[in-house]
N, C-alpha and C positions, 0 to 999 in steps of 0.2 A: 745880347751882348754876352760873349764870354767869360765865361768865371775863372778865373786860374785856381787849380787845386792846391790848399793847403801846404803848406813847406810842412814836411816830416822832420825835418832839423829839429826843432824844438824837443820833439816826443823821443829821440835819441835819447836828446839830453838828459832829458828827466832821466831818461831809461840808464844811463850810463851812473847818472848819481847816487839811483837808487839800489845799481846793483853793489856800490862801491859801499853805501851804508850799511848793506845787508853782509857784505863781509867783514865791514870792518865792526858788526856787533857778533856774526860767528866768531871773530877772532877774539874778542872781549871774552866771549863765554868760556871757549875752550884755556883763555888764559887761565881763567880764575880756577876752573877746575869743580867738582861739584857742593852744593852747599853741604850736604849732610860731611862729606869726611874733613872740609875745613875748618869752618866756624861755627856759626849759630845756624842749626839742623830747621830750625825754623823758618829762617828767609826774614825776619827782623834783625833790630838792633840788637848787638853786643849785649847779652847781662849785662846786670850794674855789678861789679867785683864784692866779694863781702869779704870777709877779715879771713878764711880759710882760703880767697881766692875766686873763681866763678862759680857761678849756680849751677848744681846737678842739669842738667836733660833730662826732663820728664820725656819718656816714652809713654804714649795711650794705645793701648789694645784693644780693639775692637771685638763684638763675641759677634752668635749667630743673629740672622735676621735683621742688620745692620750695616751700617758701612759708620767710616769715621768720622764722617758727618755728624755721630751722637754727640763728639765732643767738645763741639761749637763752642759751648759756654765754657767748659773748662779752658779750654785753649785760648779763646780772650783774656780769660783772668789772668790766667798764669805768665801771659805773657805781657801783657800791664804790668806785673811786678817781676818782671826782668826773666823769667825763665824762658831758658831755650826748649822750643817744643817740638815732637815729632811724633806725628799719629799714622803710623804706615797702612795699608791696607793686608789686610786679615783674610789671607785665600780660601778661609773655611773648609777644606777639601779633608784634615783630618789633623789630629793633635798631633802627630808627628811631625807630618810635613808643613806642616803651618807654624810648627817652635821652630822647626830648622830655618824656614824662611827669615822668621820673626830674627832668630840667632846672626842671622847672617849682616839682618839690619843694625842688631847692635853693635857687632864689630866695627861696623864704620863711625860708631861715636866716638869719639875723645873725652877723656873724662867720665866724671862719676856720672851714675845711670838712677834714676826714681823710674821704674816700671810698673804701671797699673794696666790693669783687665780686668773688661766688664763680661761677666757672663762665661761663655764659653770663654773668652780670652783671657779670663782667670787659670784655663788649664793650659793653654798657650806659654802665658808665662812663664807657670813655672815650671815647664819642660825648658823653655827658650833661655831662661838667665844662669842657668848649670852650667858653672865653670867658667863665666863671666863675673872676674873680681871686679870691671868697672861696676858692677851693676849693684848699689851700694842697698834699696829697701826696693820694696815689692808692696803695693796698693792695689787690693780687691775691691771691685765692684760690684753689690750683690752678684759672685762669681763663683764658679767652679775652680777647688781648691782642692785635685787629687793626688792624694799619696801614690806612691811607686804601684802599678799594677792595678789602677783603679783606673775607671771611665767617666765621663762625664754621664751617656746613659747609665750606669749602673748604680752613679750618687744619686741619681734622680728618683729613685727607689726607697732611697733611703728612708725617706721622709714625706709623710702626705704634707698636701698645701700646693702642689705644685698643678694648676688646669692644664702642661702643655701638651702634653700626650694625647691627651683628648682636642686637641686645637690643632696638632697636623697636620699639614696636605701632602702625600708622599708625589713625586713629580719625577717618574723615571728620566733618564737625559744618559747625553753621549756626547763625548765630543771630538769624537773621531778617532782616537785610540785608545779610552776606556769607555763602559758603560757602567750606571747603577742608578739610584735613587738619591735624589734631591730630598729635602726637608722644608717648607712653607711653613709660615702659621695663616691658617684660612681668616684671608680678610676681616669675615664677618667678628670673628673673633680678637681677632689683633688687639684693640682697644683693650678690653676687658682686661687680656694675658699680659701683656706686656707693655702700655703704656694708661692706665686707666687714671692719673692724674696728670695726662697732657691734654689739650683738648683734644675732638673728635676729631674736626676739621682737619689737625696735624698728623692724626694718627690713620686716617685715612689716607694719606698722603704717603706716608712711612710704608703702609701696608702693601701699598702697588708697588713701591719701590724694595720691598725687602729682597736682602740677599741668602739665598739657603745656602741650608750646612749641608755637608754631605751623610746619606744616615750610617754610611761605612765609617766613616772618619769619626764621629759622635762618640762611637763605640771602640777606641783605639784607645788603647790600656797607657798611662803615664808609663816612661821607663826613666824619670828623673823626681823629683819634687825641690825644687831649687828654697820654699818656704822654709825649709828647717834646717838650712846655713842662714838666710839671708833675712832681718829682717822685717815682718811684714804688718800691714795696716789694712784693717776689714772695716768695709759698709756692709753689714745688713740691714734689707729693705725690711721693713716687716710689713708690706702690706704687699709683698712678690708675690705673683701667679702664676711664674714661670721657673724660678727657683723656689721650692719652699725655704721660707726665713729659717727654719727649724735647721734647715742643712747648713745655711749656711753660719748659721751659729755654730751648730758641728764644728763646721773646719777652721773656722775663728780661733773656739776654743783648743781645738787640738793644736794647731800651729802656734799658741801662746800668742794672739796678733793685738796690736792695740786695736780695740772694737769703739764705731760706735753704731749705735741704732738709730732709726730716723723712718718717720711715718711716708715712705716712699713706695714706687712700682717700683716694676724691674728697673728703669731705666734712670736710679739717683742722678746720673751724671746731668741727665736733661730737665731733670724736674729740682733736684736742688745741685745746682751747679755749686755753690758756695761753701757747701759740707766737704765736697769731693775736692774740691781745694785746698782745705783748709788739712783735710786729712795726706793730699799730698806735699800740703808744707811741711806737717808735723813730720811727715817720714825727711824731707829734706834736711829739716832742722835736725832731728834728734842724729843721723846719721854722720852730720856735719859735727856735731860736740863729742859724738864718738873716734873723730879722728883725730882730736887733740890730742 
């Protein structure tokens, strides 16, 4: 017996519905326009309004050997308690073009700015928020805090305490129209330098996945220090392997920053998330009573 083949009618149909949904959510998207320069830079709910009005934007900066992913915990918090959050990605390529990058992200916020960096994106920042009045306090994370004409390799000198040097994998690379050298921390070592109270199993994990600095860029001289207009609020870890704590007391104390200390690794934001919040409220709060 013959079979008759299947009517394609049907499979039109679908096909016509579904192209009709898919424009009609292009055309939704492009209405709205993008989130960061309208509203909540987050992709959640509205802040809750406070008596000056909306909650600053916490910007999170990201340093070397990382992605934004470190700020997981922070970024739930803050946004639990209404804050609009924005953790951009950190090109690592060199303290110049990685503030200018970062600068370019700020101008699309509205409103007052709370900017924190961990690590390298300590020196990030305060190239990046120079000349940016939104940008109301500044939050270090056991971080690179250099003054005009300083590097992030040449604080690193400062002060013993630091294994990273010794923990390196240089990793030459090209990417088709420049060449140089990449910066790793050699797996085996990972753990110890830079996350030695996470566990192993996570920090193994982190290690495959790290993103290098560039070692041209490492060494690219601050031409701003945005900390001594603006001001700022320091975690030092004292129990860092990758910054010694001793620096970053240094830069605490020179920048006059509210300090506090806390028996951490490099990486406060992942191991006590609750500090580094709490240090981001205070910068929000105190900033907000200074506008009265």
């Amino acid at each position: 017996m013959a079979v008759s083949p299947p009517s394609s009618r049907p499979m039109r149909r679908r096909i016509v519905r579904v192209g009709a949904l898919s424009l009609a959510l292009t055309a939704a998207v492009f209405a709205t326009g993008p989130a960061v320069a309208g509203g909540d830079p987050s992709g959640g709910e509205n802040p809750e309004p406070t008596s000056h009005g909306a909650k600053p934007t916490v910007v999170l900066v990201h340093g070397a050997f990382a992605d934004a992913s470190g700020w997981n915990d922070v970024v739930e918090r803050l946004q639990h308690q209404g804050y609009p959050v924005l953790a951009p990605p950190n090109p690592l390529r060199g303290v110049l073009s990685d503030s200018a990058y970062v600068a370019s992200i700020l101008k699309s916020v509205k409103g007052p700015i709370v900017l924190a960096g961990h690590s390298y994106g300590g020196a990030v920042i305060s190239q990046a928020a120079a000349g940016n009045e939104n940008v109301k306090a500044l939050v270090y994370v056991s971080a690179f805090m250099p003054d005009v004409g300083e590097n992030p390799a040449a604080l690193s000198t400062k002060f013993t305490g630091s294994d990273l040097g010794t923990a390196l994998r240089p990793v030459p690379y090209t990417d088709g129209t420049t060449s140089g050298t990449d910066l790793y921390i050699q797996n085996e070592k990972f753990h110890a330098v830079f996350a030695a109270d996470l566990p192993e199993a996570q920090t193994r994990i982190m290690a495959v996945e790290q993103r290098p600095v560039a070692q041209a860029g490492f060494a690219q001289n601050a031409t701003a220090a945005a900390w001594k207009t603006i001001p700022s609020w320091f975690i030092v870890a004292k129990n860092d392997k990758a910054i010694a704590p001793d620096l970053e007391r240094f830069e605490a104390e020179r920048a006059k920053s509210h300090t506090v200390e806390i028996d951490s690794s490099h990486v406060a934001m992942m191991s006590h998330p609750d500090v580094v919040v709490d240090q981001i409220r205070s910068a929000a709060h105190a900033t907000a009573e200074s506008a009265k």
